[in-house]
N, C-alpha and C positions, 0 to 999 in steps of 0.2 A: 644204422639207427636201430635200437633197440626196440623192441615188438613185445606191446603188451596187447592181453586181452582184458575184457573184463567180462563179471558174470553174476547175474540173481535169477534167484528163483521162477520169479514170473513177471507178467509182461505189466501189471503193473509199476514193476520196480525198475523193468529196465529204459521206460515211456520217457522218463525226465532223461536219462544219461546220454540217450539217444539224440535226445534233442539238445544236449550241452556237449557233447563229446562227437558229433557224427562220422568222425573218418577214424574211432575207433571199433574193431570187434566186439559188439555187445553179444550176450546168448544168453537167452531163456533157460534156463537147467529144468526146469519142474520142480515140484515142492517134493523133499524129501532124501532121505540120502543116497538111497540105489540111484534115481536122479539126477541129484547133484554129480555123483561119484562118477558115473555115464560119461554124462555131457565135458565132463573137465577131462576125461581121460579122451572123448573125439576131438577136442579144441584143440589140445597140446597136440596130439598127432596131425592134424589139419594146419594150424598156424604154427607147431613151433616156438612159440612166445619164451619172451627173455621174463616176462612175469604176469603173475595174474591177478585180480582185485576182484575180491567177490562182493557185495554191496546188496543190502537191504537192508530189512528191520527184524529186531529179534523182541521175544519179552523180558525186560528188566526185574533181575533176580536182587538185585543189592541196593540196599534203600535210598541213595545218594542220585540211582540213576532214573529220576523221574521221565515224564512221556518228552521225545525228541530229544535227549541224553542220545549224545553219539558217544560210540565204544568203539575203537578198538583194538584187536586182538591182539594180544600178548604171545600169547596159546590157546588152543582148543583140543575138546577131547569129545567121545562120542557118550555120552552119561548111559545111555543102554549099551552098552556092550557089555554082558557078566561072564563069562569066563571060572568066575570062583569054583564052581563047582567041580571043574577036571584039573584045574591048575592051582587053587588055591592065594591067588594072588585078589589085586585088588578091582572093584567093580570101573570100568571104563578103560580097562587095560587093553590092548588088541593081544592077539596071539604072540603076533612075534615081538610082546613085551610093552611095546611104545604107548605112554599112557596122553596127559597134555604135548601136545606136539608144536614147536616154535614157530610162532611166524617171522617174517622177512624183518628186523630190526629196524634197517633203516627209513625202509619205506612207510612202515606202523607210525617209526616215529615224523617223519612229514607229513602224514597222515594226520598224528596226534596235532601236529604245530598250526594245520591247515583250519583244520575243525577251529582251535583255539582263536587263529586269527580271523575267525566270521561270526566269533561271539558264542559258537555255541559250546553249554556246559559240556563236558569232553574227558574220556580218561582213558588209557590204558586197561583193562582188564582178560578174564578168563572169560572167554564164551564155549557152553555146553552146546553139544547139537543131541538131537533123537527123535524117533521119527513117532514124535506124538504133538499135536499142540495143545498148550499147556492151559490151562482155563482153570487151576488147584493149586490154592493160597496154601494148600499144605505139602504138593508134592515141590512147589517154588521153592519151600523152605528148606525142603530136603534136599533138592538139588546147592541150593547157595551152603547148606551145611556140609552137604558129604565130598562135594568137589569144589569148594570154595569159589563156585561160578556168581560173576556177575552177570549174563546172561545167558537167555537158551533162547534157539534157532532150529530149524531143521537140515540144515543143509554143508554147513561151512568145513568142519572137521571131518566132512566124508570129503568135501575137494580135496582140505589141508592132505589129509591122507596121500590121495592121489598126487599132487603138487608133490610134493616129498619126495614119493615114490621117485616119478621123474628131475624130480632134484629143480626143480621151478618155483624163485622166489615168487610167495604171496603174501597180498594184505588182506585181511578182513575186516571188516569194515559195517559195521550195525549201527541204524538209530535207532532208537527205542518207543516202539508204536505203545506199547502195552504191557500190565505190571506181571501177566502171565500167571494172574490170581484168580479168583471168582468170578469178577467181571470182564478179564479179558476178550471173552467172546463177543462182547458189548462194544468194547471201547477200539478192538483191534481196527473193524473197518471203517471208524469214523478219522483216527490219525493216520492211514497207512500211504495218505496220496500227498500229506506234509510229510512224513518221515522219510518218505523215497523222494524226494525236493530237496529236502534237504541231504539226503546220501548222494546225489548227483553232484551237489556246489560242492559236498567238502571233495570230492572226488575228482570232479575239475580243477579247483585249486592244488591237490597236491601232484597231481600225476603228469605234469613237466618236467619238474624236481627230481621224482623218484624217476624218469628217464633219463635224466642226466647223469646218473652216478648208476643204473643196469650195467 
């Protein structure tokens, strides 16, 4: 039987999945990317796992995707990483070249079908990660301009990274707390105990499926 884990940030994201999923591996990462990148590289040496699902909330870069908007990931890229200046290439590129990195198709896509079929607005996009939280209606801008991100996170494309590395399909998986504008700092902690509610149901609903075809 195929062995997944899963995994967010913090404990309040992993509270609902816990209690919808209990005889799967959940794990807390911490907020940020050293963090995330840690914990997912102890997990896979620890379990092993046929795949991984990383699951929170991010802030909504692209205007379609208002608050509880689930996303996700198509790809992810890490929007701080600059490089430009010794290699001359482009901003969020890693060294050894890899700029947006792909996640698991199929599972994204029962993921995507999952989300759909509990009603909630839903889409495919690009989620940015970096290790600031965002609360500027202008750097929002710049991020959805220069990398064509519909959201930003702290944590996802430092796992993808990792995931990769060892060659372990993943999903990611975002609802969307907050517009990651001026008032983010306002509004993040008032949606983040529905947005993690809701990342648990679409998460229980697709991940029978996406075990059946691991």
């Amino acid at each position: 039987m195929s062995k997944i884990i899963i995994l967010a940030a913090m404990g309040s994201e992993t509270e609902p999945l816990t209690r919808v999923l209990p005889d799967i591996p959940i794990i807390a990462t911490g907020v940020g990317k050293v963090a995330a990148a840690s914990a997912t590289t102890k997990a896979i040496v620890e379990h092993k796992p046929d795949g991984i699902i990383f699951v929170g909330v991010a802030g909504g870069l692209a205007p379609d995707l208002a608050q509880l908007s689930v996303i996700i990931a198509q790809d992810a890229m890490q929007w701080d990483v600059d490089l430009t200046p010794i290699n001359g290439g482009e901003l969020g590129v890693l060294n050894d070249g890899r700029g947006a990195i792909a996640l698991d198709p199929r599972g994204s896509a029962l993921a995507l079908e999952a989300a759909r079929g509990l009603g909630y607005h839903s889409r495919l996009g690009r989620i940015v990660t970096g290790d600031m939280f965002l609360a500027s209606a202008d750097k929002s801008a710049w991020l959805q301009q220069t990398f064509a991100a519909d959201a930003v996170e702290m944590e996802g494309a430092a796992a993808l990274q990792v995931a990769a590395d060892f060659q372990v399909p993943m999903v990611l998986l975002r609802v969307i707390s907050d517009g990651a504008g001026d008032e983010a700092s306002l509004t993040y902690m008032d949606f983040l105990p529905r947005a993690a509610e809701r990342a648990a149901l679409v998460t229980e609903h697709f991940l029978p499926r996406w075990l059946e075809i691991l």
